[in-house]
Each structure stands twice: as C-alpha cells, then as structure tokens.
C-alpha atoms as one frame of an Amber mdcrd trajectory, in Angstrom:
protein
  32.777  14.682   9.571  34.533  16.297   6.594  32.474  16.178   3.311  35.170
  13.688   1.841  34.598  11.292   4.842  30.867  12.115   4.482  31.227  10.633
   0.518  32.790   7.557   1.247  30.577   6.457   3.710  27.943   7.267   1.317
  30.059   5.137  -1.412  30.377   2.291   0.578  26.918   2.242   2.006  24.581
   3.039  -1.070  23.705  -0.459  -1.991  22.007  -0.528   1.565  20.100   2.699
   1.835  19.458   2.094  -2.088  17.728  -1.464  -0.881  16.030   0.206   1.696
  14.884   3.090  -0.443  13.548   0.476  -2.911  11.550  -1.380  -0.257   9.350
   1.253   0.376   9.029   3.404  -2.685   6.269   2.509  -5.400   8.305   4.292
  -8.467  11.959   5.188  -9.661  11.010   9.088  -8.235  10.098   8.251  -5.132
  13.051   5.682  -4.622  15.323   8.549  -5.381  13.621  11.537  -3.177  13.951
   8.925  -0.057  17.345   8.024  -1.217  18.052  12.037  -0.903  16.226  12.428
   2.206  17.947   9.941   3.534  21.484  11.149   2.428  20.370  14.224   4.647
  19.539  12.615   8.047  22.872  11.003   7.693  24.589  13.918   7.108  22.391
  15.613   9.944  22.899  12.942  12.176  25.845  11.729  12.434  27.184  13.635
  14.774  24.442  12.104  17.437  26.298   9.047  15.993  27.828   7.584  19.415
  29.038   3.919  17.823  28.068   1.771  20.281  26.513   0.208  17.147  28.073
  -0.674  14.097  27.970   2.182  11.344  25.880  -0.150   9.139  23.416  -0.696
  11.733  23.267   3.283  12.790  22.412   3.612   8.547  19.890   0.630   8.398
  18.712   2.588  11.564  18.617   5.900  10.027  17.313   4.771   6.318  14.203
   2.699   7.928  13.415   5.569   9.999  13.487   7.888   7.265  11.239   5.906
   5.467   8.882   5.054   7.163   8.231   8.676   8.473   7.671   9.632   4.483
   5.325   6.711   4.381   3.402   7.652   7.212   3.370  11.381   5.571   2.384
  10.514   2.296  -0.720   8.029   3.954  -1.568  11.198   5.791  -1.754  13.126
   2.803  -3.555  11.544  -0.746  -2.005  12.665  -3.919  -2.529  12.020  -7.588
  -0.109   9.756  -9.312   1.086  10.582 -12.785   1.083   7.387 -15.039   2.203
   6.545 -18.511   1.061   3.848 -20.674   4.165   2.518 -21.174   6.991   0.977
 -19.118  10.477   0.777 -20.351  11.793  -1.445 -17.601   9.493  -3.986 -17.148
  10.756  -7.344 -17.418   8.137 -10.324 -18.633  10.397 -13.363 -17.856   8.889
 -15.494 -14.936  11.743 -14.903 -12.713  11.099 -10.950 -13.214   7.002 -11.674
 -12.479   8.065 -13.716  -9.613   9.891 -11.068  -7.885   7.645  -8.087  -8.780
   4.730 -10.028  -7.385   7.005 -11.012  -4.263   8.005  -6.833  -3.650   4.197
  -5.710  -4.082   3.778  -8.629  -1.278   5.856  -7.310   0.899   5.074  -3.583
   0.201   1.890  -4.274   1.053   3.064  -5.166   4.451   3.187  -2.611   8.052
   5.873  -0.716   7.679   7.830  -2.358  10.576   7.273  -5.670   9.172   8.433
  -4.528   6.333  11.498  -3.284   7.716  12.148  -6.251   9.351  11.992  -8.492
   6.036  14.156  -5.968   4.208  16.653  -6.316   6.680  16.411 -10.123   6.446
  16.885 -10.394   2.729  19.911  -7.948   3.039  21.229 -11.614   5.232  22.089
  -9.921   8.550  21.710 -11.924  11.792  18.700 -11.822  14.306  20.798 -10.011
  16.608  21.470  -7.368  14.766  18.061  -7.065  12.746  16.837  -6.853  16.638
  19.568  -4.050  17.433  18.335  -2.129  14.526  14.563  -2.502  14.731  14.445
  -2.298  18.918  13.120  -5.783  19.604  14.982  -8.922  20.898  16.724 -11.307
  18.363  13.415 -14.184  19.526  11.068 -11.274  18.919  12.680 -11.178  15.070
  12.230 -14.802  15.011   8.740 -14.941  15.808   7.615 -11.980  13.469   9.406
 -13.486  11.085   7.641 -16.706  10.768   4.033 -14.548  11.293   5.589 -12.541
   8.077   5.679 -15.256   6.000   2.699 -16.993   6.633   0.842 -13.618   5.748
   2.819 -13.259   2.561   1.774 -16.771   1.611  -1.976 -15.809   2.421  -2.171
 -12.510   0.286  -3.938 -13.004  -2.949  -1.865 -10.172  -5.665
C-alpha cells in the first residue's frame, strides 16, 4: 500500500476509528494517542489484510483491538492524572448531561461489551457486529439486551 492509498483510507475511515477512539478514552489526549496507535496497526497490518471481510470491518477489527490492548495496559499499570479546574468544552444543556452520563455508562462497561455497543450505535447489522467481534449474529443479540439492562441498573 502506497502512502497516498494509505491516506485515503485513513480519510475515509476516521469518523470510525475516531468513534472508536472516543469510546474508550477518558480525555481529548488519550483519544488522540489511541487514534495514533491505531493509525499504526493499520499501517502495520494491512498487509495481513486478506479481504475476506469488508475493509470497514478489518478497521472496526483493528481499532477495537487496539484499544482494548491499551486499556488492559493502562489497568495493569496506575498512573496519576493531571486535572485542571476548568473545562472549556463542557456543555450544561440537558441533552449534553444526557449523553455524558450515557458515555461514562457505557465506559464503565467490559471492554468487549463495550465494543459491542460502540459498534451498535455506529448502526451496523448483527452480522457484521458478530464478524467483527468473533461471536454469532444471536450471540450479539443476546449481549445486547444483557447490555442494556445493566446500563439501566448503574447508578452515575
């Protein structure tokens, strides 16, 4: 893959591995250094890239399984977080609270589950979720439905 092939696939395909970044970082920072990392195993990887699967799958596929290996890491290892008082991006409306409170939910979630609600926001199809993740398309159903019940239990 040329470096100019490399970029538009990476221009076509940001929104996703952006998403996915999202779902699992806790700050801006970290979004971006999985965003990078990611950008890396691509590039790494795609030659290992066989397409039986659908290029957006084999991302999905390569974005979830970069991050959740740095979440794993960075359980394994405790660090300090640097805070500031203030933040410049918070929104107050209730639609904003709404959907903050829904993300810490769901980041609160195993990382698999996790993955398998990101990938069901994003809209695709049991099938392919299942394709992605390495369980049947019934298997996403079921978890699914577990998911949400313990969303609605969790007290923020």
């Amino acid at each position: 893959m040329t470096e100019q092939e490399f970029a538009l696939m990476v221009r076509e395909h940001k929104g996703t591995i952006y998403t996915v970044c999202h779902m699992f970082a806790s700050d801006q920072d970290e979004v971006n250094d999985l965003f990078q990392d990611t950008l890396i195993n691509l590039w790494r990887g795609y030659d290992s890239f066989k397409g039986e699967a659908k290029l957006s799958s084999w991302i999905y596929r390569v974005a979830l399984n970069t991050c959740i290996s740095a979440d794993r890491k960075k359980r394994r290892t405790p660090t300090v977080p640097l805070e500031m008082d203030v933040n410049l991006y918070e929104d107050n409306d209730a639609d904003s609270r709404q959907i903050q409170m829904l993300y810490k939910r769901i980041h609160r979630l195993k990382p698999f589950d996790r993955a398998i609600v990101l990938l069901w926001l994003e809209g695709l199809p049991y099938d392919e979720i299942g394709a992605i993740t390495g369980i049947s398309a019934k298997n996403v159903s079921v978890r699914l439905v577990r998911i949400r019940e313990e969303l609605k239990k969790m007290k923020d």
